[in-house]
C-alpha positions in Angstrom: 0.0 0.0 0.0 1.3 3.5 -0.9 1.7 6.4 1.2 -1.6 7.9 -0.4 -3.7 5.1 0.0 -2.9 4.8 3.9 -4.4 8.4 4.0 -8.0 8.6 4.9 -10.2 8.7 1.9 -13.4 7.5 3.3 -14.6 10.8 4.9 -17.6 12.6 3.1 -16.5 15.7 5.9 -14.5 18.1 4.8 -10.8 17.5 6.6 -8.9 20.0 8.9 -6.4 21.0 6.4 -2.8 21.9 8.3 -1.9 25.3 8.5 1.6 26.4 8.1 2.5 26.6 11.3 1.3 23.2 11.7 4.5 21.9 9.6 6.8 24.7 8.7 9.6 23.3 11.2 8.8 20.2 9.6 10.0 21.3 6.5 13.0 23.5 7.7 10.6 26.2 5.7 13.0 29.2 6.8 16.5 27.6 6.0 18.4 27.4 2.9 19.1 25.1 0.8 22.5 25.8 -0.2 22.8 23.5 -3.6 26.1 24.0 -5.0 25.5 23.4 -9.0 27.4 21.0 -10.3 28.0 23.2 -13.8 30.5 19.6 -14.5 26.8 18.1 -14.9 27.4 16.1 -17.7 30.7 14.6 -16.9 28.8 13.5 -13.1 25.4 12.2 -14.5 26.7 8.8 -16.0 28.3 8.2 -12.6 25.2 8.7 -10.8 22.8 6.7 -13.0 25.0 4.1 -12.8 24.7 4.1 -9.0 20.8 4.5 -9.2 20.9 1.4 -11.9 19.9 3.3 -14.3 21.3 2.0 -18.0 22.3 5.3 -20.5 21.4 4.7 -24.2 24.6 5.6 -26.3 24.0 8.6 -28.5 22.2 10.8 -26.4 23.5 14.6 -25.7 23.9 14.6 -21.9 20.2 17.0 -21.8 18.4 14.2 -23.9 19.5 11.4 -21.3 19.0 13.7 -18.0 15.3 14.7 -19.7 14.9 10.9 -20.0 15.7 9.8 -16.4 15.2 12.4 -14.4 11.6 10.7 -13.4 13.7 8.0 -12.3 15.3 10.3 -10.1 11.9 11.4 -8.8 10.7 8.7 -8.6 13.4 7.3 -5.8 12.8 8.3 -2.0 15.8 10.1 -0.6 15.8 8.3 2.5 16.8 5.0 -0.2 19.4 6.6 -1.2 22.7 7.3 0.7 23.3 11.5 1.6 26.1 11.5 -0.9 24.2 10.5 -3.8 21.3 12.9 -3.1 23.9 15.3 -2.7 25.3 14.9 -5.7 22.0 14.4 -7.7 20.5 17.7 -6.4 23.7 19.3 -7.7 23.5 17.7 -11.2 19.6 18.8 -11.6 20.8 22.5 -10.1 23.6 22.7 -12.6 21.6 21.7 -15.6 18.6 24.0 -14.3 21.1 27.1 -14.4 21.9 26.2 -17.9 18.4 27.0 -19.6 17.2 30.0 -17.1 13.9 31.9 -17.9 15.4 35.7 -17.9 12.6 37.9 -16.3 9.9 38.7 -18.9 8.5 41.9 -19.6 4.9 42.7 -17.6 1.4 43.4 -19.0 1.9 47.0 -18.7 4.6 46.9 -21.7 2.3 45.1 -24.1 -1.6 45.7 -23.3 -3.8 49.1 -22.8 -5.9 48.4 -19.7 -6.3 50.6 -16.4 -6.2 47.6 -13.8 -3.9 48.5 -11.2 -1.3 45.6 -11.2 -0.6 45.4 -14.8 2.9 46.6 -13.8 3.6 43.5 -11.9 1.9 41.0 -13.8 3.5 38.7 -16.7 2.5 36.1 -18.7 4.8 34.0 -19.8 5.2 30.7 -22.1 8.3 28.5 -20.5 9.3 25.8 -19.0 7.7 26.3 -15.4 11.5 24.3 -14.1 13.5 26.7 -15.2 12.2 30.2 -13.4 14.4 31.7 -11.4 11.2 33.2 -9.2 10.6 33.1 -5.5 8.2 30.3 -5.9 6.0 28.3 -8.8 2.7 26.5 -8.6 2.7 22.9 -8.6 -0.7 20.7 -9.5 -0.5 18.2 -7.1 -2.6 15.2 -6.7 -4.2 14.5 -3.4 -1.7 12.5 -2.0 0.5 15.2 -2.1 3.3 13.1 -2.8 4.3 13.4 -6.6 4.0 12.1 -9.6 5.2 8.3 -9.4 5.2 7.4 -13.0 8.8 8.4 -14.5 8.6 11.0 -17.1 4.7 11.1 -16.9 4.1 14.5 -18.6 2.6 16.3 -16.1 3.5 19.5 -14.2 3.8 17.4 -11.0 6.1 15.0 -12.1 8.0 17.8 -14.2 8.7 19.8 -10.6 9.7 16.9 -8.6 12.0 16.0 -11.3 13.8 18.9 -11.8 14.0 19.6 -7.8 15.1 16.6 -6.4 13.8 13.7 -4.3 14.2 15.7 -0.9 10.9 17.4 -2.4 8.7 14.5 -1.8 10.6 14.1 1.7 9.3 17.3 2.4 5.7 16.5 0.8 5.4 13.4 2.8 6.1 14.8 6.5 3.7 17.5 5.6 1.1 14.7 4.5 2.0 12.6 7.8 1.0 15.2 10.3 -2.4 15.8 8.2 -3.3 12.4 8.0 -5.7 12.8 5.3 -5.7 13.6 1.1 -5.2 17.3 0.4 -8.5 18.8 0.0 -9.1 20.1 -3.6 -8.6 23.8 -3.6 -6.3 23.9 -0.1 -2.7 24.0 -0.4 0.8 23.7 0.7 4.4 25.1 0.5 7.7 23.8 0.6 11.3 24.6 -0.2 12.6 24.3 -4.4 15.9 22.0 -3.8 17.3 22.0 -6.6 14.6 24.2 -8.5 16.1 28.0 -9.4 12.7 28.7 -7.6 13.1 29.3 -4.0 9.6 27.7 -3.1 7.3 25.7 -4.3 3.5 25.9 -3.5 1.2 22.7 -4.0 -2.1 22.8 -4.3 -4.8 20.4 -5.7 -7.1 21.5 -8.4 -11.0 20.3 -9.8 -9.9 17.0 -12.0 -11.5 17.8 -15.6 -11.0 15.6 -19.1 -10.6 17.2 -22.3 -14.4 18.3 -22.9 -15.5 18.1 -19.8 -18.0 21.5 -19.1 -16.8 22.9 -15.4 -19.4 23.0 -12.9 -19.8 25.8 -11.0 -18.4 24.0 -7.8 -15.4 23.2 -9.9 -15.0 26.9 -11.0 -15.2 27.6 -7.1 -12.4 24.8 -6.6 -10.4 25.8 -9.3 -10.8 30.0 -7.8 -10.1 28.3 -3.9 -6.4 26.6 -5.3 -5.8 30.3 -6.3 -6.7 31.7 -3.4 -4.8 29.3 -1.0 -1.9 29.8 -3.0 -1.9 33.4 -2.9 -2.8 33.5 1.1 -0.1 31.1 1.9 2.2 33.3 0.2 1.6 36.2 2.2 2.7 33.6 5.5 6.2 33.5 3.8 8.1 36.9 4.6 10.9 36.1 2.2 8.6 34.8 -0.8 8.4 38.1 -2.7 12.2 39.1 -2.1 13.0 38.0 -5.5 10.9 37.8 -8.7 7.7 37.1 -7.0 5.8 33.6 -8.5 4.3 31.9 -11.0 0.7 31.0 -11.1 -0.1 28.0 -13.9 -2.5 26.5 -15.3 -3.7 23.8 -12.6 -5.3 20.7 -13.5 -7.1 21.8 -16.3 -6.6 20.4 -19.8 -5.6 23.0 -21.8 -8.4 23.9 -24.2 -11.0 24.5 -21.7 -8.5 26.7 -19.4 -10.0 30.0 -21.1 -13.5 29.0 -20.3 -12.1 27.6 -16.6 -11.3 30.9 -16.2 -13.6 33.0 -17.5 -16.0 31.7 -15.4 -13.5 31.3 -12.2 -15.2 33.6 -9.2 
């Protein structure tokens, strides 16, 4: 049985969701990480994957094998692995991360006419979410709260704990061991980015929709609650808006009903 499915999920009540006080010495919230990139990245990844078990397919560019096993690397518990080789894998994902950063794009006010107040601090932006060097991104987590367990599974879940390191989930499971329940959709939580160039990284759990699917209102309400939380819990984090402030995406929404998701979002 998996760490999700030892959570409760037989309670039609709404669960108390944790606050952040609840689990933000947990988490070591307020200390740094201090990764050192490995910028040598592609000289150290064979070495690792050949620790992990992990076989390399000759004729790869050292990106093109780290894109392809990197779920492997989320995939693996850190508390499996010896200290030395997390070490050294955070490094290798912070080195190659620093390689393809997202520079700071320009805001709304540069490119649209509109009186709304903020439009000097808001940007939209099409990139890799990974690779934003921002105080913190969004993650669409599942309720379980524990990643993505399928390797390279193209979601954004699996995409973030990839690119930050297992110590992520380490941090998603204690969190998810003092609740003692599944995430309620629209709640959420925060934790540090590893080996993200994101400082933070807030998870929250959105309305599940197929392609074609018409949201209900009580999704729309979900879907505006994930925002909210996210948002809120920010504001609990002094140091979260030292930086670049952070990136709100598209959560659990297939993609070509996200305009009509959010046109109708309270």
């Amino acid at each position: 049985m998996t760490e999700g499915q030892k959570l409760n999920e037989t309670s039609d009540r709404s669960p108390e969701m944790l606050s952040l006080d609840s689990y933000r010495a947990a988490v070591r919230l307020d200390e740094s990480t201090e990764i050192e990139p490995a910028f040598d990245w592609p000289d150290q990844l064979h070495g690792v994957l050949e620790q992990l078990g992990v076989s390399a397919a000759p004729g790869n560019s050292p990106q093109q094998l780290l894109d392809a096993r990197a779920g492997v690397l989320a995939a693996t518990d850190s508390f499996m692995l010896e200290e030395q080789l997390v070490t050294r894998i955070e490094a290798i994902l912070a080195g190659a991360s620093r390689g393809r950063l997202t520079s700071e794009p320009p805001n709304l006010a540069a490119s649209i006419d509109s009186s709304y107040p903020a439009t000097d601090q808001i940007s939209v932006v099409v990139a890799d979410i990974t690779t934003l060097e921002v105080d913190a991104i969004v993650n669409a987590a599942n309720k379980a709260m524990l990643g993505c367990r399928i390797p390279n599974h193209r979601c954004i879940d699996n995409a973030i704990h990839s690119a930050a390191g297992p110590r992520l989930r380490d941090d998603c499971a204690s969190i998810m061991a003092k609740q003692r329940t599944l995430e309620a959709v629209g709640a959420a939580k925060v934790t540090r980015g590893y080996a993200l160039p994101a400082r933070y990284v807030l998870h929250t759990v959105g309305p599940q929709l197929r392609p074609g699917d018409v949201p209900t209102q009580d999704e729309c309400e979900q879907l505006a609650s994930a925002y909210r939380s996210c948002l809120d819990l920010a504001a609990e984090v002094d140091s979260m808006f030292e930086r670049n402030g952070f990136d709100l995406a598209r959560i659990h929404t297939p993609q070509d009903d996200y305009a009509l998701m959010q046109c109708t979002t309270p």
